[in-house]
Each structure stands twice: as structure tokens, then as C-alpha cells.
C-alpha positions as CSV (number, residue, x, y, z in Angstrom):
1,X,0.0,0.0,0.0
2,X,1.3,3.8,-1.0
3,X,2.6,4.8,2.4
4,X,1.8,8.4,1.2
5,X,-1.9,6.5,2.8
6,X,-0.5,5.4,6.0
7,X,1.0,8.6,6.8
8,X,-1.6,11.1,6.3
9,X,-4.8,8.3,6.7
10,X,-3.6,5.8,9.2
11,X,-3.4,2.3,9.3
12,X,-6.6,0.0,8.2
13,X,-7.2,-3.2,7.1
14,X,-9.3,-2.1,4.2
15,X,-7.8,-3.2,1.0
16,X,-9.5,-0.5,-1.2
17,X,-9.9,-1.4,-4.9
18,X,-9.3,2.1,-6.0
19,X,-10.3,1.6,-9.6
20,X,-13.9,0.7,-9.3
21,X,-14.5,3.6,-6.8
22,X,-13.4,6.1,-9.6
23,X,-15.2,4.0,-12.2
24,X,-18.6,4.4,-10.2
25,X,-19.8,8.0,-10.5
26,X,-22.5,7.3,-7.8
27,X,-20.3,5.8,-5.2
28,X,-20.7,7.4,-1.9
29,X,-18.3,7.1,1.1
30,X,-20.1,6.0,4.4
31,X,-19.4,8.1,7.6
32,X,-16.9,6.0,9.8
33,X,-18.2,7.4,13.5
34,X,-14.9,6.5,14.9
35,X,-12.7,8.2,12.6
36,X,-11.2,11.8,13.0
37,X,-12.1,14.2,10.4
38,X,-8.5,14.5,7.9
39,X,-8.7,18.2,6.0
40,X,-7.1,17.5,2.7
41,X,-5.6,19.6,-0.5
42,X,-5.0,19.3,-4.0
43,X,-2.0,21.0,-5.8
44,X,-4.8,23.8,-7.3
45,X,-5.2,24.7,-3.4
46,X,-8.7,23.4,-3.3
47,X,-9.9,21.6,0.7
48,X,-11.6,18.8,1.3
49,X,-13.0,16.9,4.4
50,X,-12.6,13.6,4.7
51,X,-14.5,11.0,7.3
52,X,-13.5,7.8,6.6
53,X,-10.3,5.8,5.9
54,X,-11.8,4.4,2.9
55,X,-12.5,8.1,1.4
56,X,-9.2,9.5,2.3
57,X,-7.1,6.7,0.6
58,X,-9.1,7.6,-2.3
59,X,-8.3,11.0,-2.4
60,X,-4.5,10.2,-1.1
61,X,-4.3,7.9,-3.8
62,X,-5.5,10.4,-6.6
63,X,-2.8,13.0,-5.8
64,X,-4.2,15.2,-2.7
65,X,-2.2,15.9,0.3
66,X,-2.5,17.0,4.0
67,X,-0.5,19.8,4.1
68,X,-0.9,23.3,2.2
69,X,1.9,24.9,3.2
70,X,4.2,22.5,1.4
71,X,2.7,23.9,-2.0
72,X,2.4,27.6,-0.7
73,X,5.4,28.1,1.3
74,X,7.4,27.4,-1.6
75,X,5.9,29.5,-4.0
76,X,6.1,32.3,-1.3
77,X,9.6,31.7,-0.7
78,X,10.5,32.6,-4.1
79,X,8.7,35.6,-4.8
80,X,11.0,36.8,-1.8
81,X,14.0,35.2,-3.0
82,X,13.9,37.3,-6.4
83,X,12.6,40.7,-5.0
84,X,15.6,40.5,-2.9
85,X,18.2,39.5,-5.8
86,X,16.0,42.4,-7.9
87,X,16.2,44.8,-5.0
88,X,20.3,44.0,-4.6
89,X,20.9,44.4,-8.3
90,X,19.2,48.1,-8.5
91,X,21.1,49.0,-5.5
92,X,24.6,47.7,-7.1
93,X,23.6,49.4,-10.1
94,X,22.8,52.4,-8.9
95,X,25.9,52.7,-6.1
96,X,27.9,51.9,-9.8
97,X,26.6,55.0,-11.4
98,X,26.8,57.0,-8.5
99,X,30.2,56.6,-7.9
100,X,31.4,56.7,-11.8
101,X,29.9,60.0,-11.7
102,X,31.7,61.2,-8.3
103,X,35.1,60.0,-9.8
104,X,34.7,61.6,-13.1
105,X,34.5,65.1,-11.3
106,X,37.6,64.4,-9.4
């Protein structure tokens, strides 16, 4: 089993036959009392609540994952990362010109 499953679902003895779930259109997931709601997301940012083990291998298994900031903190972390190197080249080009022009007057 994908352990991408075990980590963010849990353990279960369900073997999940994954294909005919997808290939059913009117398949509905029963509420599992005794499971803790998992909040999931998909790479386009979107949520989803899962209540059973069953549903959330599904959605595992299709690509969704339990943590947003692993898609947003890196996107974040580079529109940072080049206003700084943008910021640090006007300021190296500027100090450039600013000192060609005070040593041309000397």
C-alpha cells in the first residue's frame, strides 16, 4: 500500500480497490463514526474533508495531500527570493553609477 496512505490516513485493514470507486460516479463514502475528520488539498489549493479511511485513501491515492503549506510556502519563498536579488541588483547598479559620476568630477 502507498505509504503516502498510512501517513496522512492511518493504518486499516481495508484493501481499497481504487479503480472501481473512480469508475462508479455514484459511489458514496459511508461516515466512519470513529474516525477523526482529515482536512485535505489538491495542488490547485482546493480543501476537502474527509470521514473515513476508505474516502481519504481515495483522495491520497488520486494525488491530494495533507498539508498546504508545502505547496504555498514554496511559491512564497521565491517571490522573496527574487525581490531580494531584484532589490540588490538596483542598488549595485545604482551605487555603480553613483560613484562613476563622483570619480569623473575628481
Amino acid at each position: 500500500m502507498n505509504s503516502n496512505i498510512e501517513n496522512i490516513c492511518g493504518s486499516s485493514e481495508i484493501t481499497p480497490d481504487f479503480e472501481s470507486i473512480a469508475s462508479n460516479p455514484n459511489f458514496v463514502f459511508q461516515l466512519d463514526e470513529n474516525y477523526t475528520t482529515v482536512v485535505l488539498y489538491n495542488s490547485e489549493g482546493s480543501t476537502i474533508n474527509v470521514n473515513s479511511w476508505l474516502e481519504c485513501a481515495n483522495y491520497v491515492n488520486g494525488g491530494w495531500f495533507s498539508n498546504i503549506t508545502d505547496l504555498v510556502n514554496y511559491e512564497k519563498r521565491l517571490f522573496y527570493g527574487l525581490l531580494f536579488i531584484g532589490v540588490v541588483a538596483v542598488f549595485i547598479e545604482l551605487n555603480k553609477q553613483y560613484w562613476g559620476q563622483k570619480n569623473s568630477k575628481i
